[in-house]
ZAMARGU-4260 file (C-alpha; in steps of 0.2 Angstrom, whole numbers, plus 5000, padded with zeros to 4 digits):
<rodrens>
0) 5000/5000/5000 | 5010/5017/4995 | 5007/5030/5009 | 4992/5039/4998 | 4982/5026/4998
5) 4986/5023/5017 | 4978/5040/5019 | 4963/5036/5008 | 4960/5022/5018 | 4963/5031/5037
10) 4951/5044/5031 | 4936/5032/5024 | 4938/5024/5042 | 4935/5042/5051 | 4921/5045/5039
15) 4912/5028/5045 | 4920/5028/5062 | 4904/5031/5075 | 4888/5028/5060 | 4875/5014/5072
20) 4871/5005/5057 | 4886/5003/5055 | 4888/4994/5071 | 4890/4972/5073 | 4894/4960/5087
25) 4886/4945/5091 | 4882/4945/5111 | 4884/4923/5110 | 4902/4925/5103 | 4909/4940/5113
30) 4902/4941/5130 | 4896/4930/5146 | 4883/4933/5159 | 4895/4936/5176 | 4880/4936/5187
35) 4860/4936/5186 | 4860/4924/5173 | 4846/4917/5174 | 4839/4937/5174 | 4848/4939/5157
40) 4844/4932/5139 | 4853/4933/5126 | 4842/4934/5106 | 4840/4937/5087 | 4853/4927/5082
45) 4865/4934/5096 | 4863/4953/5089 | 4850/4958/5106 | 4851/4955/5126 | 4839/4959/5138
50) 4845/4962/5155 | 4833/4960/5167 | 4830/4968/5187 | 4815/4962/5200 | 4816/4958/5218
55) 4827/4941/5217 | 4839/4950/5207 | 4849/4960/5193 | 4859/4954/5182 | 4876/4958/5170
60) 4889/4953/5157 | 4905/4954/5150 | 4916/4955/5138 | 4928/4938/5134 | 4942/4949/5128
65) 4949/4964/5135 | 4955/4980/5124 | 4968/4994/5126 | 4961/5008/5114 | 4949/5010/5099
70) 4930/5013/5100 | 4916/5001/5109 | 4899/5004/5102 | 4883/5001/5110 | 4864/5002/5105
75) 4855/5003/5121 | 4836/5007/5125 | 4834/5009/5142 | 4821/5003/5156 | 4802/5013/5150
80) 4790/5020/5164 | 4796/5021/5179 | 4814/5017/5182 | 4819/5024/5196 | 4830/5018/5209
85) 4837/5008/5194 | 4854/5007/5186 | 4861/5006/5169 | 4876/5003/5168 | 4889/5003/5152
90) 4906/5003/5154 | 4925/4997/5151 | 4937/4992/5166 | 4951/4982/5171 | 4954/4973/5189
95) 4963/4975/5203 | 4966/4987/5218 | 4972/4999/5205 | 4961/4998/5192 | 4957/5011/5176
100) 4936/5012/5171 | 4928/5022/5158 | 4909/5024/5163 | 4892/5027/5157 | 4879/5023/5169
105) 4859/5028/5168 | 4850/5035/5184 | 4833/5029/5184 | 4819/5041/5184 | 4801/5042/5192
110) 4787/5041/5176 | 4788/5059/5165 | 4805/5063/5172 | 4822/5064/5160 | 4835/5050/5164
115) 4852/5056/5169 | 4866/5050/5161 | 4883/5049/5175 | 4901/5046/5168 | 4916/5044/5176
120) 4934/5039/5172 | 4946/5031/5187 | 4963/5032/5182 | 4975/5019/5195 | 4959/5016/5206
125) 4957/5035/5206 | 4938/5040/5202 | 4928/5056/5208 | 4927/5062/5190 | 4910/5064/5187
130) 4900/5074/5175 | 4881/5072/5170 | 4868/5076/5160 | 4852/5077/5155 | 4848/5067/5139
135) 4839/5076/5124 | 4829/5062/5118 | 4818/5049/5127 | 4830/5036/5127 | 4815/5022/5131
140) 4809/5023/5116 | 4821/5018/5105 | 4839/5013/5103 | 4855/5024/5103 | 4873/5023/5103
145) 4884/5026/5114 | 4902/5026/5110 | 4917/5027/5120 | 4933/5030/5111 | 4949/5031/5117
150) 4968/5032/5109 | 4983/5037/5116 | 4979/5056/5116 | 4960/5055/5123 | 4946/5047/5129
155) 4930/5053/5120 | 4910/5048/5128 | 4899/5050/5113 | 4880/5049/5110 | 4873/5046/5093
160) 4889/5052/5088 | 4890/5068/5096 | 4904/5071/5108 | 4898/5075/5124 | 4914/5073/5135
165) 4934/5074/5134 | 4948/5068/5144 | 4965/5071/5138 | 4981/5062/5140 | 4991/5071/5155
170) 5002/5060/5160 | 5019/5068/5156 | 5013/5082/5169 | 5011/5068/5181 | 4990/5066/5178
175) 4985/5048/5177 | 4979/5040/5161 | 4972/5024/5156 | 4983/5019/5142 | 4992/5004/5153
180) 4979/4990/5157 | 4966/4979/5145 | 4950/4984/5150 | 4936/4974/5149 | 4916/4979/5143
185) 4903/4977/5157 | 4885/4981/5154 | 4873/4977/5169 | 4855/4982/5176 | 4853/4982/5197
190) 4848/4986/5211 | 4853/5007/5215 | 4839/5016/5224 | 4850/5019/5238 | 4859/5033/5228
195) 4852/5033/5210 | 4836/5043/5209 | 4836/5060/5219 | 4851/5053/5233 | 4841/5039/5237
200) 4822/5047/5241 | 4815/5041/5229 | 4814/5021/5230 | 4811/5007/5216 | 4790/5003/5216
205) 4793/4985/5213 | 4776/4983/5205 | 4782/4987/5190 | 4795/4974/5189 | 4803/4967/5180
210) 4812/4978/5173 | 4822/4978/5157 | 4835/4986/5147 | 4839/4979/5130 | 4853/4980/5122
215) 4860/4978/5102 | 4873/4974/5091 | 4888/4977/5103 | 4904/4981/5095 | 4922/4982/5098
220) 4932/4991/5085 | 4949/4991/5096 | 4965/4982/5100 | 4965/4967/5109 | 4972/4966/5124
225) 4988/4952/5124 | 4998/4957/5141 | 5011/4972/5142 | 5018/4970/5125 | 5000/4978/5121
230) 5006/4995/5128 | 5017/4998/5116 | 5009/4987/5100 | 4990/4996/5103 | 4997/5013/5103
235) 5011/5012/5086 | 5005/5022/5075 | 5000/5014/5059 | 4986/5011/5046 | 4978/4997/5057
240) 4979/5006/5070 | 4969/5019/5063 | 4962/5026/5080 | 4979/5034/5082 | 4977/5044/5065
245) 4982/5062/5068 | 4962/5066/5064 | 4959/5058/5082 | 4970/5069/5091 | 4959/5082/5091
250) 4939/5086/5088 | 4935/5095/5072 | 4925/5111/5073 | 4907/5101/5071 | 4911/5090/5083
255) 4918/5105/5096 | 4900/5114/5091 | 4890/5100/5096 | 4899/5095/5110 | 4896/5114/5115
260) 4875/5112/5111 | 4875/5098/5123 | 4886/5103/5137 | 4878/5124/5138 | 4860/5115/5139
265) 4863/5097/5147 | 4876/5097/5155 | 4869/5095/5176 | 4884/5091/5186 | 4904/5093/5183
270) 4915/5087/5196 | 4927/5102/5193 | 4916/5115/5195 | 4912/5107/5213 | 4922/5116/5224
275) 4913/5113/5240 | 4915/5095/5239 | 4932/5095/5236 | 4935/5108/5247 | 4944/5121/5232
280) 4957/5107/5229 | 4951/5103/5212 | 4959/5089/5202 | 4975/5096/5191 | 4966/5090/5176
285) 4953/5104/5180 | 4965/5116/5174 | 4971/5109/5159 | 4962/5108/5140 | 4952/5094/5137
290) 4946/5098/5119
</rodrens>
């Protein structure tokens, strides 16, 4: 392949990169149930789950295989009526005491009420980087993607391929980063109305049980993880590689517009704008440019 047609090739990836139809896993082949298995079930040729909540209990998957960068795709429509006191979740971690996690995670809602939409990102077993939102859609009634990309110069959260959230790579100036641990793709529906809906006030009403989210046509367009060699093999920048392509470095000026739209009229909660919690010692990324 001469270098022009490297580019051709780089570029045609971008333009398809974060398209739902363009989304395809198959749940038999590419994840397990870790708990509640018997409140999971799994359909349509392996292309749907359902994960399921009542009072016995919830349940969740995950992925076999564990990545280090590249994009997981997710069609999810979450639990109709009223959900709240319900949980969610979405996200990519690794184990142990030190662990890294990229998080999506949907806050049940009493009837008529907009979901919130919590993410987070721990870095070496370091969390307390929340920010949410209010979604703009009713995301009950149908599916949507949601996307989390990351490379070795940032982690994106994107909805229906807008960018809602950024988290740069600032771990030359001592800021932690997960770019050193295989993560692996969690998805699960529990038990949360201790916290979830208004702190914990409002409870789940168990008549409406079960509950369900369902989820499609999960996809993992990233590097596999293989053990330590991985650090350096998933981050070379070459053609198959393509999520290190200069074009991922930074948003274009579309995606900084939308990314704008949402964040001015969703946006709820940002851990660096909550100086009383912290007690005016914000985190040093707080300072720095994410987009």
């Amino acid at each position: 392949m001469t270098s022009f047609q490297a580019l051709v090739a780089i570029a045609f990836i971008s333009v398809i990169g974060f398209q739902p139809c363009l989304v395809h896993g198959n749940f038999y082949r590419d994840v397990y149930f870790n708990w509640g298995a018997k409140h999971s079930y799994i359909y349509g040729n392996g292309d749907d789950l359902n994960l399921v909540l009542d009072q016995v209990s919830g349940s969740g998957v995950q992925s076999h295989n564990a990545f280090l960068f590249g994009s997981i795709e997710m069609l999810i429509k979450l639990v109709p009526g009223n959900s709240a006191g319900t949980v969610t979740a979405y996200y990519l971690s690794s184990t142990g005491d030190y662990h890294d996690e990229i998080d999506f995670e949907f806050l049940g809602n009493s009837s008529g009420q907009p979901y919130t939409m919590h993410t987070n990102i721990f870095t070496q077993g370091k969390g307390n980087r929340e920010q949410q939102f209010k979604l703009w859609f009713d995301p009950t009634a149908d599916f949507h993607n949601y996307t989390i990309h990351w490379n070795p110069t940032a982690v994106v959260w994107y909805v229906d391929s807008i960018p809602i959230r950024v988290f740069r790579n600032y771990r030359s100036e001592g800021i932690g980063y997960p770019d050193e641990q295989g993560m692996q793709v969690y998805s699960s529906l529990w038990n949360a109305d201790n916290w979830a809906t208004r702190g914990g006030l409002v409870k789940i009403d168990w008549t409406g049980a079960p509950f369900m989210a369902v989820l499609r046509r999960f996809n993992a367009r990233a590097c596999k993880w293989n053990g330590p060699l991985s650090i350096f093999r998933c981050a070379l920048p070459t053609p198959g590689n393509w999520w290190t392509s200069p074009m991922y470095k930074q948003l274009n000026w579309d995606q900084l517009g939308k990314m704008k739209w949402v964040r001015d009229n969703y946006m709820i909660y940002d851990y660096c704008t909550d100086y009383k919690r912290f007690n005016w010692k914000m985190a040093p990324e707080c300072y720095k440019p994410q987009y």
